[in-house]
N, C-alpha and C positions, 0 to 999 in steps of 0.2 A: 620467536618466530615472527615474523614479517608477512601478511597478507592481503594480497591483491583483491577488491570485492570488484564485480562488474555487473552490472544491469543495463543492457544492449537493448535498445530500438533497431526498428528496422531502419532509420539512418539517421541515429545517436546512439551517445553509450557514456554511460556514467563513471565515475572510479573513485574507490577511495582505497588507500595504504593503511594495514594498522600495524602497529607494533600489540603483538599478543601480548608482550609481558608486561608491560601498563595498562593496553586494553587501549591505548592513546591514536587517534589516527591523524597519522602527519602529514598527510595530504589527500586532496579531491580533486575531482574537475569532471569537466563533462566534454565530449567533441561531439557537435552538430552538426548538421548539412553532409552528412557520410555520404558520397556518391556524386560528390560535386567538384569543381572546380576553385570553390571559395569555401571551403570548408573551415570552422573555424573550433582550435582547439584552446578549452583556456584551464587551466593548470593553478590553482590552489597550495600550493606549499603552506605548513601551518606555522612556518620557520620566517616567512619574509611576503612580501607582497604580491599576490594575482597577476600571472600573466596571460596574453593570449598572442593568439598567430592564425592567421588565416593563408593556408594553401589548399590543395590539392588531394584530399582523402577519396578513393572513389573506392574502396573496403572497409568493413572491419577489422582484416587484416591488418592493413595501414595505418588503421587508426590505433591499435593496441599497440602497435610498433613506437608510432610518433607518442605515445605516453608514456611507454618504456625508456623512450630517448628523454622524455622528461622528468623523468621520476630518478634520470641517472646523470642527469644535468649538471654539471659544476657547482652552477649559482642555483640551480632553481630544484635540485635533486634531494630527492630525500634519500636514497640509496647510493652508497660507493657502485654497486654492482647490480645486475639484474638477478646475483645466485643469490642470494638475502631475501628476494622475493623466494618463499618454499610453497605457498600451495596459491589456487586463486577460488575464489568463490565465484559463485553465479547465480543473480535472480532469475529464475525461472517461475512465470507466470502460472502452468496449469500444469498439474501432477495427475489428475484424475483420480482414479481410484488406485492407481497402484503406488502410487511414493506416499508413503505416510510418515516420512521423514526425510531429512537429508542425505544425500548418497556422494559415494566417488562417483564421478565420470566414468565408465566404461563404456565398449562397442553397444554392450544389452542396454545403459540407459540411453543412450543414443536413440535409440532403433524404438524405444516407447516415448520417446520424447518427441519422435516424428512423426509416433501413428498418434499424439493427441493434437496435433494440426489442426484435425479439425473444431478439436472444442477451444482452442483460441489460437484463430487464424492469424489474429493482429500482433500476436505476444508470443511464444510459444517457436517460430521461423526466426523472427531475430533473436533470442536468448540462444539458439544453435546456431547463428551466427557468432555470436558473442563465444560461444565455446571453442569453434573451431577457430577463430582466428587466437584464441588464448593457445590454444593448441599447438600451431602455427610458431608463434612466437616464442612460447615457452614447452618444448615438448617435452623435457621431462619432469615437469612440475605437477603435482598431483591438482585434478580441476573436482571440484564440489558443486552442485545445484542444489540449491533451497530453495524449496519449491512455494507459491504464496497460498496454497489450500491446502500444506500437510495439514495445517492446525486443526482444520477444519473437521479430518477424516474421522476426530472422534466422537462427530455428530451422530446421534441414535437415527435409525429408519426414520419414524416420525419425525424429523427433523429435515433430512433432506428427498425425503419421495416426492416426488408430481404425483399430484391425483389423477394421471392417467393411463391408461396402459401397460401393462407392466412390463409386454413384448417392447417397448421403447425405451423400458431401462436395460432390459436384459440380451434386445443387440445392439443398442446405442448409448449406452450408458449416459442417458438424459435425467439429471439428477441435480438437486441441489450441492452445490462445491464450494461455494466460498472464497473470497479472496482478501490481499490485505494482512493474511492468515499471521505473517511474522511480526507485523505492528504490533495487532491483537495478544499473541504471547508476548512480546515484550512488554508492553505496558502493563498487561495484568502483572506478571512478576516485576514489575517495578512499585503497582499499587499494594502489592502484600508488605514490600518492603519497607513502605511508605506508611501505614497502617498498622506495623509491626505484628500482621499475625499470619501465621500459617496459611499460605495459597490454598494448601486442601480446605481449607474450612470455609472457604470466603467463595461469596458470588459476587459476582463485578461485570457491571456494564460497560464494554469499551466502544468509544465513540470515537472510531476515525474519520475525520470528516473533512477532506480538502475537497479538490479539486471533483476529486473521486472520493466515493463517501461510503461505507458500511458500519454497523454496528452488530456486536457479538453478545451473543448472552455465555459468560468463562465462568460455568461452575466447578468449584474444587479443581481449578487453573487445565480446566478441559472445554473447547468450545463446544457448546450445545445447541446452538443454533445460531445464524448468521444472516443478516440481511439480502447481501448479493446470492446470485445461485449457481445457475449453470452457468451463467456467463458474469462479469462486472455491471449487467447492464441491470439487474433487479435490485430493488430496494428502494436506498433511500432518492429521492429527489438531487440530482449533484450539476455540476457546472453547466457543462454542455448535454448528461443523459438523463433521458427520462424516469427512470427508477422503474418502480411499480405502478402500472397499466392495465385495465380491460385488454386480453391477449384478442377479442373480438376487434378492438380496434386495427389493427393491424391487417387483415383482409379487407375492411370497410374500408379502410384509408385509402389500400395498393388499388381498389375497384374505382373508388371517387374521383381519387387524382390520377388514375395510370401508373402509378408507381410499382418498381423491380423490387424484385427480394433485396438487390445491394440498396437501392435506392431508399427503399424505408429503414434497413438496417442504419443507414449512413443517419438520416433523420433521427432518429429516436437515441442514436451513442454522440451524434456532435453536432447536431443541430435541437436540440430538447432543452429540458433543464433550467437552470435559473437564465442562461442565453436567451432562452424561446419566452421563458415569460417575460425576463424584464427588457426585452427587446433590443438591450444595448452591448449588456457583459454576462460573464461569466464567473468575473470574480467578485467575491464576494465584499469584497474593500468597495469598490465602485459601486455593489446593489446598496453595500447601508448609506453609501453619501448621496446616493438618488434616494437613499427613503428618508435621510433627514431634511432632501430638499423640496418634498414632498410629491415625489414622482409617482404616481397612483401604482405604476407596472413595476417600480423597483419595490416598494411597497407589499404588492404581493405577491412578487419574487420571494420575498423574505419572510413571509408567515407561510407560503406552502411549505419551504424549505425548512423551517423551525417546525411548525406542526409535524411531519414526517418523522424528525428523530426523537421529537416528545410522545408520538405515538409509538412507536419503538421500541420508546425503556418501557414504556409501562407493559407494553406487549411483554418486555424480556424479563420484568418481576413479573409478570403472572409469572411466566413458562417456567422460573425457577423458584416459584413461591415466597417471594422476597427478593432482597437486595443488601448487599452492605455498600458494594463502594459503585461508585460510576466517574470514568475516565475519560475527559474530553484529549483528543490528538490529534496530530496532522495542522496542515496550513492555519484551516479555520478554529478548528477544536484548540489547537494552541496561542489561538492570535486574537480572534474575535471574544471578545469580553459581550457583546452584545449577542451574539447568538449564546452563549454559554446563560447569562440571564435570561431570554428570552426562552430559553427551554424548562430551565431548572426552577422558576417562579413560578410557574402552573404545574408543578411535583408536589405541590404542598401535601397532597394526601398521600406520598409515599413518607411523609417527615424530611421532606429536601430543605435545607436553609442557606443560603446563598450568601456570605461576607462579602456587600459592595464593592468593601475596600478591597480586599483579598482579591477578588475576580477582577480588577482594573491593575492589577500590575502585569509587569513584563517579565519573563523570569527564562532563563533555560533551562532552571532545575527543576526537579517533581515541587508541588506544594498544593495546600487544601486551597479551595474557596469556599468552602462548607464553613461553617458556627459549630463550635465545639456540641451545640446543643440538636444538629442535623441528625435524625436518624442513621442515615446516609451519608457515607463521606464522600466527596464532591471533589474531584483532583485534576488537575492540568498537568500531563505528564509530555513532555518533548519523544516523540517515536525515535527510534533508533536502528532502523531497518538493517542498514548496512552493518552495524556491530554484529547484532544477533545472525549474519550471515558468518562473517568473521570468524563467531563464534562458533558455528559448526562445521566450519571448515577448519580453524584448529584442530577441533577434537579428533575430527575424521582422519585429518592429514599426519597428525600423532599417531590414533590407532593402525592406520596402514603401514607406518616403519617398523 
């Protein structure tokens, strides 16, 4: 079986092809600028060289189309046919309380995938974009959402309550939720594997930390608590948002400056973050080459954002009375040798030991950077989002026939 994964912007969209029976994906790409007149789609084949094209996408629709045209290409196609494609996946940002797994597409999830609108305005409208024009293009293909807070839902109360009101969880379902949710399971059952021991037995701290950044505490390969909450916006310190905040600031700020509810929202998700300290970027490649050239603001850009996830794991051995493994992932967690030292050398007192060597390579496979002699095993695992979508839309799309 042959499966289409998509993860839609409100004007981009992602894609990658797998073939289920290797698990192999034959091609990606992404189309940008949706709704423009220089729209530009560029087309990954895993068979020959990257190409791109810039026209005219002013949908969704048109954009699933022109990737279907490419996916069925002569020279650049992975597929004879669009009928090979059998089911399609789709990232869906917030599930709330009601998906606590992945689902077929029906009219009903539809219809709850609109009333959570409001708990992610930004994500949540283009992902039903993404579906409808899948829809659209391929109608009798069976469509799957993986939602990125299933994982999340088997957080105890004490884990996701606000200490406030409890009439604002129970008409507005204001609550800690989680995101990220599919990294997190895949990495943890990658670290068992890696590890060789049984998921249920093991606690593991998974460190996703790009762009956008959280960490989980996955005890017995179940999340028990989560950095982000109701929205992406809580936790760790990340690119452009602010993480964790005085909520006091946020009236004092809209009163000082004049500032709209959009207005400071906008401030605190893509004006914050390692941007706002170190005044220049956001990535994190650009903060460490201004802190080796001794730029005061890249400088400490780079210990509030280290400090933040080193106070984290320790937060997430308490909460699970120990630790065996801790999983750096995503951009930086994968990339940065420097943030991965810079966290895990003040662990000492959890037994963390750190192989220099180890943690300076470049790998796309799992591997330790821990000492045989670490309390703690210490692993750099490559996220694989899109598979484990893949993945449950095989299964789904099997059990439906």
């Amino acid at each position: 079986m042959k499966i289409l994964v998509i993860n839609a912007g409100s004007s981009s969209l992602k894609y990658q092809v797998y073939d289920m029976s290797s698990e192999t994906a034959l091609a990606s790409g992404r189309v940008e600028r949706i709704g423009m007149d220089s729209s530009i789609l560029v087309h990954e084949p895993h068979h020959t060289d990257e190409t791109s094209e810039v026209s005219e996408i002013l949908d969704h629709t048109t954009a699933i189309r022109k990737v279907l045209d490419k996916l069925t290409d002569a020279e650049v196609g992975v597929v004879k046919s669009i009928d090979e494609i059998e089911a399609v996946g789709h990232r869906v940002v917030h599930g709330g309380e009601t998906f606590k797994g992945s689902v077929l597409v029906t009219s009903e999830v539809k219809a709850e995938i609109r009333r959570l609108f409001d708990l992610a305005p930004l994500h949540n409208p283009a992902c039903m974009m993404g579906i409808k024009a899948a829809e659209s293009n391929m109608p009798n293909v069976p469509q799957v959402c993986v939602f990125d807070t299933a994982f999340h839902q088997s957080m105890p109360a004490r884990s996701y309550m606000y200490a406030i009101p409890q009439v604002l969880y129970k008409k507005h379902k204001i609550r800690r939720y989680g995101f990220h949710g599919t990294s997190h399971d895949y990495v943890s059952k990658q670290a068992a594997a890696v590890v060789n021991r049984p998921l249920e037995d093991l606690k593991i701290i998974t460190c996703h930390i790009g762009n956008g950044g959280s960490l989980t505490a996955v005890q017995g390969g179940k999340s028990v608590d989560t950095t982000m909450g109701m929205t992406p916006l809580e936790g760790l310190m990340m690119g452009t948002r602010s993480g964790d905040l005085d909520p006091a600031i946020v009236p004092y700020t809209m009163s000082k400056e004049d500032l709209t509810v959009n207005e400071v929202n906008s401030m605190l998700n893509k004006h914050s973050g390692l941007q706002a300290i170190s005044g220049t970027s956001s990535d994190m490649r650009e903060i460490e080459e201004g802190m080796q050239n001794g730029e005061p603001n890249a400088t400490l850009a780079f210990e509030m954002y280290e400090y933040r996830i080193r106070k984290y794991i320790g937060a997430y051995a308490a909460a699970m009375d120990g630790a065996d493994v801790i999983v750096f992932t995503a951009g930086v967690g994968e990339n940065s040798a420097t943030v991965r030292q810079r966290v895990c050398e003040k662990l000492t007192f959890l037994g963390v030991e750190i192989d220099q060597e180890l943690n300076k390579i470049r790998s796309k496979e799992p591997r330790y950077i821990s000492t045989p002699n670490s309390k703690i095993a210490v692993l750099v695992i490559p996220t694989n989002e899109e598979l484990m979508i893949a993945r449950d839309t095989y299964r789904l799309a099997n059990n439906a026939k």
